[in-house]
C-alpha positions as CSV (number, residue, x, y, z in Angstrom):
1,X,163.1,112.8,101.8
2,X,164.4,115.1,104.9
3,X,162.5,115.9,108.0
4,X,164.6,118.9,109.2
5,X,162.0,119.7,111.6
6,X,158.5,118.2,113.2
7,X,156.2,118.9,110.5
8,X,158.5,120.1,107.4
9,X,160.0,118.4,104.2
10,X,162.5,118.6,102.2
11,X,165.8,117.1,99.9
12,X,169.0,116.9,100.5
13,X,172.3,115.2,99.0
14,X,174.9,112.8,100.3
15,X,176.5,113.2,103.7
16,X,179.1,115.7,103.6
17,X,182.1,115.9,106.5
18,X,181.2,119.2,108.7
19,X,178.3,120.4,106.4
20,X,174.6,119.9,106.5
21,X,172.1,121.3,103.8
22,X,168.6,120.9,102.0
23,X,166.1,122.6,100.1
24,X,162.6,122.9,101.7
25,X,159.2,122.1,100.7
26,X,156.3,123.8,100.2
27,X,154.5,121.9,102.9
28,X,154.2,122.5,107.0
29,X,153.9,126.1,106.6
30,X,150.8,128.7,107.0
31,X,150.7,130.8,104.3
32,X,147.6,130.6,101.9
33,X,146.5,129.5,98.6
34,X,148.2,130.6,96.0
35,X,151.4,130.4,98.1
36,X,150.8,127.7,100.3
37,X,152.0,126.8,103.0
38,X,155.5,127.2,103.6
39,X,156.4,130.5,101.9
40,X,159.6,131.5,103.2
41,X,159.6,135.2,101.0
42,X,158.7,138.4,102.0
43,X,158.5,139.7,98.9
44,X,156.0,138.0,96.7
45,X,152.9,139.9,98.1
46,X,152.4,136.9,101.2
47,X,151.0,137.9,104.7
48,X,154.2,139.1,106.4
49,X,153.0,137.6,109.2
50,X,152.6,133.9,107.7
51,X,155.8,134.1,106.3
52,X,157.5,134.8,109.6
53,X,155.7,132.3,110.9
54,X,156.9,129.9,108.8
55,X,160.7,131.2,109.1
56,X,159.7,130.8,112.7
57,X,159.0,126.6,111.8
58,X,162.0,126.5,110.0
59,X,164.7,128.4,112.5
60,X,163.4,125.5,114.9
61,X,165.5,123.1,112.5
62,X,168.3,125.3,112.3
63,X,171.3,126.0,115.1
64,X,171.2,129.5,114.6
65,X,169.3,132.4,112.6
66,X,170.2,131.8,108.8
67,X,171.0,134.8,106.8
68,X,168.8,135.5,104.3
69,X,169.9,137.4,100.9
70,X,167.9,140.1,98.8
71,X,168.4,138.4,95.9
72,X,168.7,140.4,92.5
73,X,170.1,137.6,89.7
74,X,173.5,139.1,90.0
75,X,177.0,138.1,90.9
76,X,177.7,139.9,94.5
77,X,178.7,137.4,97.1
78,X,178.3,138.4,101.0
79,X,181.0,137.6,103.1
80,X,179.2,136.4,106.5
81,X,182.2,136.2,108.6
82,X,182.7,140.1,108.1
83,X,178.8,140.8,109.4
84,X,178.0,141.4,112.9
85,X,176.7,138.1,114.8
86,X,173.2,139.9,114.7
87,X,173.1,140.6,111.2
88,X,170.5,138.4,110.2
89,X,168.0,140.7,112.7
90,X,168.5,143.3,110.1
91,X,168.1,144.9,106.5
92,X,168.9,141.4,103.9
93,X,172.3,142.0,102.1
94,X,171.5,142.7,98.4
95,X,173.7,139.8,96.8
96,X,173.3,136.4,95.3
97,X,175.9,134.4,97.0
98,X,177.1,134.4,100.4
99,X,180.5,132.4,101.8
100,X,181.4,132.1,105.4
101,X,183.7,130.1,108.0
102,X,181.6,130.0,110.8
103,X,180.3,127.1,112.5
104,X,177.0,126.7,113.4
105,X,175.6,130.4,110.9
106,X,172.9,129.1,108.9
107,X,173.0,130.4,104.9
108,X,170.0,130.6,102.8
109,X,168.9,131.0,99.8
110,X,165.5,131.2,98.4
111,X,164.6,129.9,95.0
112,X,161.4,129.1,92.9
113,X,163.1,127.8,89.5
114,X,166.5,129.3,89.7
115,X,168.6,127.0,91.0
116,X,170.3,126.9,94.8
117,X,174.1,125.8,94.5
118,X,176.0,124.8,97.9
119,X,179.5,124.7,97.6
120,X,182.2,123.1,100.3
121,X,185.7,121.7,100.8
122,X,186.3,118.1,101.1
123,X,187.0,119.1,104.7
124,X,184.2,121.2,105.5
125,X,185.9,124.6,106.6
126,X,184.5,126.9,104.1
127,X,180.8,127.1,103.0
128,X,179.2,129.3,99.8
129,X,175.4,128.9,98.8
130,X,174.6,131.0,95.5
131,X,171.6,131.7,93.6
132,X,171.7,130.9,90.3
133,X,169.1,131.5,87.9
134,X,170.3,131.9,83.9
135,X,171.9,135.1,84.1
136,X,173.6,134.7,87.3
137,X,175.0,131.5,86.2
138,X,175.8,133.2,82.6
139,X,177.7,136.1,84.3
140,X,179.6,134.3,86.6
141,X,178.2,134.1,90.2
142,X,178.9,130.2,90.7
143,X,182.8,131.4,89.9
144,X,182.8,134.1,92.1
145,X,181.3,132.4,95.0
146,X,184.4,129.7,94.7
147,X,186.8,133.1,94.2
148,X,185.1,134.1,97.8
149,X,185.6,130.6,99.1
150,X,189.2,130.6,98.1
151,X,189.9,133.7,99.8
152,X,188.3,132.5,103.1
153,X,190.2,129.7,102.9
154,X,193.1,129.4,100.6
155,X,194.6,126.1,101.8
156,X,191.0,124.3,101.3
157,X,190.7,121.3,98.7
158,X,188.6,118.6,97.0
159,X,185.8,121.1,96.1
160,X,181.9,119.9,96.1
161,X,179.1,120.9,94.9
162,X,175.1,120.3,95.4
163,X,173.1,121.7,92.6
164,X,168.9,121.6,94.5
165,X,166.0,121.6,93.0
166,X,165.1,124.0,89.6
167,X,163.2,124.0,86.6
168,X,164.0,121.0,84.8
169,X,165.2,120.5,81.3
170,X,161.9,119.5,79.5
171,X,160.4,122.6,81.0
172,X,162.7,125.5,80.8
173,X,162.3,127.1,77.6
174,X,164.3,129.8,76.2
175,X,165.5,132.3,73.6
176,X,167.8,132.9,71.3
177,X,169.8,135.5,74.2
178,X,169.7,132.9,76.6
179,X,171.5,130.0,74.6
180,X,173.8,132.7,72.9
181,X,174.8,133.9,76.8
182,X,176.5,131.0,77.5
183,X,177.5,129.9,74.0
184,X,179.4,133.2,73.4
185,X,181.4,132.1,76.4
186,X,181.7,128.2,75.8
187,X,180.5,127.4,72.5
188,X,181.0,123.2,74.1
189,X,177.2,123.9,76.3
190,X,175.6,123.7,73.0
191,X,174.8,120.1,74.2
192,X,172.3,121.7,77.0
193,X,170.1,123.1,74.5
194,X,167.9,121.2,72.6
195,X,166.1,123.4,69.7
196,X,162.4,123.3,69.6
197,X,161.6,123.6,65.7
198,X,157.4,125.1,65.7
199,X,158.6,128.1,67.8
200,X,156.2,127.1,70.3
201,X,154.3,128.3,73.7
202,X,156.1,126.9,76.6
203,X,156.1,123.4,76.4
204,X,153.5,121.8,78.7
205,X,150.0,121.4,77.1
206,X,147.0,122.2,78.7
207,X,145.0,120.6,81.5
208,X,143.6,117.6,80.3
209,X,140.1,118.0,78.2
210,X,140.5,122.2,77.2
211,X,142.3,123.2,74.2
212,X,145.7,123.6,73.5
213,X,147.1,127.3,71.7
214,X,148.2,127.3,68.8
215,X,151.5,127.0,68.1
216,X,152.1,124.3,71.0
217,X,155.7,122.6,70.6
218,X,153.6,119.1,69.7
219,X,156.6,116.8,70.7
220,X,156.9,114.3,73.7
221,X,158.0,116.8,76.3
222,X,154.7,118.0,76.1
223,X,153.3,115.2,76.6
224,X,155.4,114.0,79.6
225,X,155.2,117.3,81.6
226,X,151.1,117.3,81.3
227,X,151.2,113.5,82.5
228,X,153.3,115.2,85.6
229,X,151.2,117.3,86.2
230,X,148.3,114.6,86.2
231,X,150.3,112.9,88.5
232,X,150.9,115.3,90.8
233,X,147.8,117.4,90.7
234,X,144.8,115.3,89.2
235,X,142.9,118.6,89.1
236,X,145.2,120.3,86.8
237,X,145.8,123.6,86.6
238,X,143.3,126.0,85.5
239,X,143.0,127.1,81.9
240,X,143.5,131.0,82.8
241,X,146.4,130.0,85.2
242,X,148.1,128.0,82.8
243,X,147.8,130.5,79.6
244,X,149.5,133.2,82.1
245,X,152.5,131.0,83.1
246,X,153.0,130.2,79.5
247,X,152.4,134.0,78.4
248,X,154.6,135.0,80.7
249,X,157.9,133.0,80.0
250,X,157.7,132.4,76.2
251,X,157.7,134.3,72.6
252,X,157.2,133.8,69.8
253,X,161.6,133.1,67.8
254,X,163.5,130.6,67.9
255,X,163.3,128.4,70.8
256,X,165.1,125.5,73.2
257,X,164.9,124.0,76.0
258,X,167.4,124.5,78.4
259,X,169.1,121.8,80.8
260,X,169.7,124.6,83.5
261,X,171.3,122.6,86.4
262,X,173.9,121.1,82.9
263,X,175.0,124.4,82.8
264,X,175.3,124.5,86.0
265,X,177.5,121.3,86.4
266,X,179.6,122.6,83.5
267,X,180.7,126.0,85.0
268,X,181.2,124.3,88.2
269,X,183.3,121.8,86.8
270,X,185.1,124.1,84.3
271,X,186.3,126.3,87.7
272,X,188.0,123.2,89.0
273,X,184.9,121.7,91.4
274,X,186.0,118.2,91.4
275,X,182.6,117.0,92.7
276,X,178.8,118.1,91.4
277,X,176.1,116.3,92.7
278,X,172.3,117.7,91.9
279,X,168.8,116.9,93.5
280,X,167.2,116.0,90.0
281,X,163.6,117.4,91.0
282,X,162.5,120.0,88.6
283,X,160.5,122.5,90.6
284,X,157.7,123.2,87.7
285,X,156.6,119.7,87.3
286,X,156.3,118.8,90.9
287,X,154.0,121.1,92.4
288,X,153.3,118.9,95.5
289,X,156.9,120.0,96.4
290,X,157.6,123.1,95.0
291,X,156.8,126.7,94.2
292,X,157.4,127.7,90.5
293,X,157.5,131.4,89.3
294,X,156.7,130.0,85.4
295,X,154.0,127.7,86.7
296,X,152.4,129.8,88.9
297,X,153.4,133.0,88.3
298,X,153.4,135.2,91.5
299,X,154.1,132.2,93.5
300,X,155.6,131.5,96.8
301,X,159.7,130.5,97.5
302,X,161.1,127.5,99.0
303,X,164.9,128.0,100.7
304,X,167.9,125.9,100.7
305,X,169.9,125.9,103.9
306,X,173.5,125.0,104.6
307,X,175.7,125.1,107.7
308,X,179.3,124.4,109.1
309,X,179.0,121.7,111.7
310,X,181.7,120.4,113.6
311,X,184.7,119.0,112.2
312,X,184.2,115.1,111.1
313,X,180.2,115.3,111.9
314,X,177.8,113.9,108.9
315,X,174.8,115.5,108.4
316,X,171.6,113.7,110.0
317,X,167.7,113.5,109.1
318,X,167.9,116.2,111.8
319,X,170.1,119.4,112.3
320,X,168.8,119.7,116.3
């Protein structure tokens, strides 16, 4: 656990030379129920003024203003260094990836299932952060964010990467045009998909004591994911609330469960990173932590900030 700040929370990864990063959670923050408390997106129907209030919290951890993205699950990478030192005063840039060379620029990336990839040299002179929910990652925008970084800095080598939290792989479930996305490409990431056989609703179960739908997946996964979700939240969720995240990312086909942040690792390592490390916390089963769209649909977004420090310098509990 990470205390960027008096008052927040979050996860990082090991100490890299010249770079600091984590992801945030939902804690410390002022936005209310269903988005509490540290919403960091503008656009999910929060109080503009809570959410600026909590970017306020967060910019106290960080050494300058971070650039925020208008994310749109696509491949376009931002190249900070060519923006204006006040950009992130105005409009967001519309792209999923942004690279820079810059020390001390904040970049962000705001996530809520999707996965938030930081990328550095062994050295720590070029930086990328890129969104990568399943059809970013299946059309490339992990590669093209390390195209970016090799542009910025062509002599830079011994390539890392930190994969933070996302939806985990005994709650992402998909379709058939999801696994054939990335097996069409690399028929070797069959090995991330695990088929679910009774063409199930999503995979958790119920809260504990109402009645599941019919056509539940009735394996263990279920049952693990509802005893997370004891765990974390005795209460459960409520019936209506939990019918509407299932509803709302699962059909009725073929299904599987996907090991997003394996995919992940593979394309990373497949474009020559030599070094993937990943959080592990899967943001749908910890709700203490973290907002999750397919949980709670309509939900709030955590961020994941990274920075160029100086030369040699390991990160801290603390980036002030």
């Amino acid at each position: 656990m990470l205390e960027p700040a008096p008052g927040l929370r979050g996860v990082t990864g090991e100490p890299w030379p010249g770079v600091r990063y984590f992801s945030t959670w939902r804690v410390g923050g002022v936005s209310l129920p269903p988005r509490d408390s540290l919403n960091l997106g503008l656009h999910v129907g929060d109080d503009p003024l809570a959410v600026r209030e909590n970017r306020l919290r967060l910019r106290r951890a960080l050494p300058g203003d971070p650039l925020w993205l208008e994310q749109v699950h696509g491949t376009d990478v931002f190249d900070a260094d060519a923006a204006p030192e006040d950009a992130a005063a105005g409009p967001a840039p519309r792209a999923d990836a942004a690279v820079t060379t810059r020390r001390g620029r904040p970049l962000a990336i705001m996530t809520a299932d999707c996965l938030p990839v930081v990328l550095a040299d062994e050295a720590g002179t070029v930086l990328g952060v890129a969104h990568a929910g399943w059809r970013g990652l299946a059309a490339g925008v992990l590669e093209n964010t390390l195209a970016a970084m090799r542009r910025r800095a062509p002599a830079a080598h011994g390539w890392r990467a930190w994969i933070g939290p996302g939806i985990g792989p005994a709650a992402f479930q998909v379709g058939a045009e999801v696994r054939d996305a990335f097996l069409d490409q690399d028929p070797g990431l069959a090995a991330c998909f695990v088929f679910q056989p009774d063409r199930g609703l999503f995979a958790a179960g119920p809260p504990q004591g109402k009645k599941r739908p019919s056509g539940g997946m009735g394996l263990d996964a279920e049952q693990s994911l509802r005893t997370g979700l004891r765990l974390v939240n005795p209460s459960g969720m409520q019936a209506a609330r939990w019918m509407q995240a299932a509803e709302g990312c699962a059909a009725w086909g073929p299904r599987w469960l996907a090991d997003l942040a394996g995919l992940a690792r593979a394309r990373l390592l497949r474009a020559g990173v030599e070094r993937v490390e990943a959080s592990g916390e899967c943001t749908w089963t910890r709700a203490d932590r973290y907002f999750s769209h397919r949980r709670d649909p309509g939900s709030g977004r955590q961020a994941t900030l990274a920075c160029l420090t100086d030369p040699g310098a390991l990160q801290g509990a603390r980036w002030t």
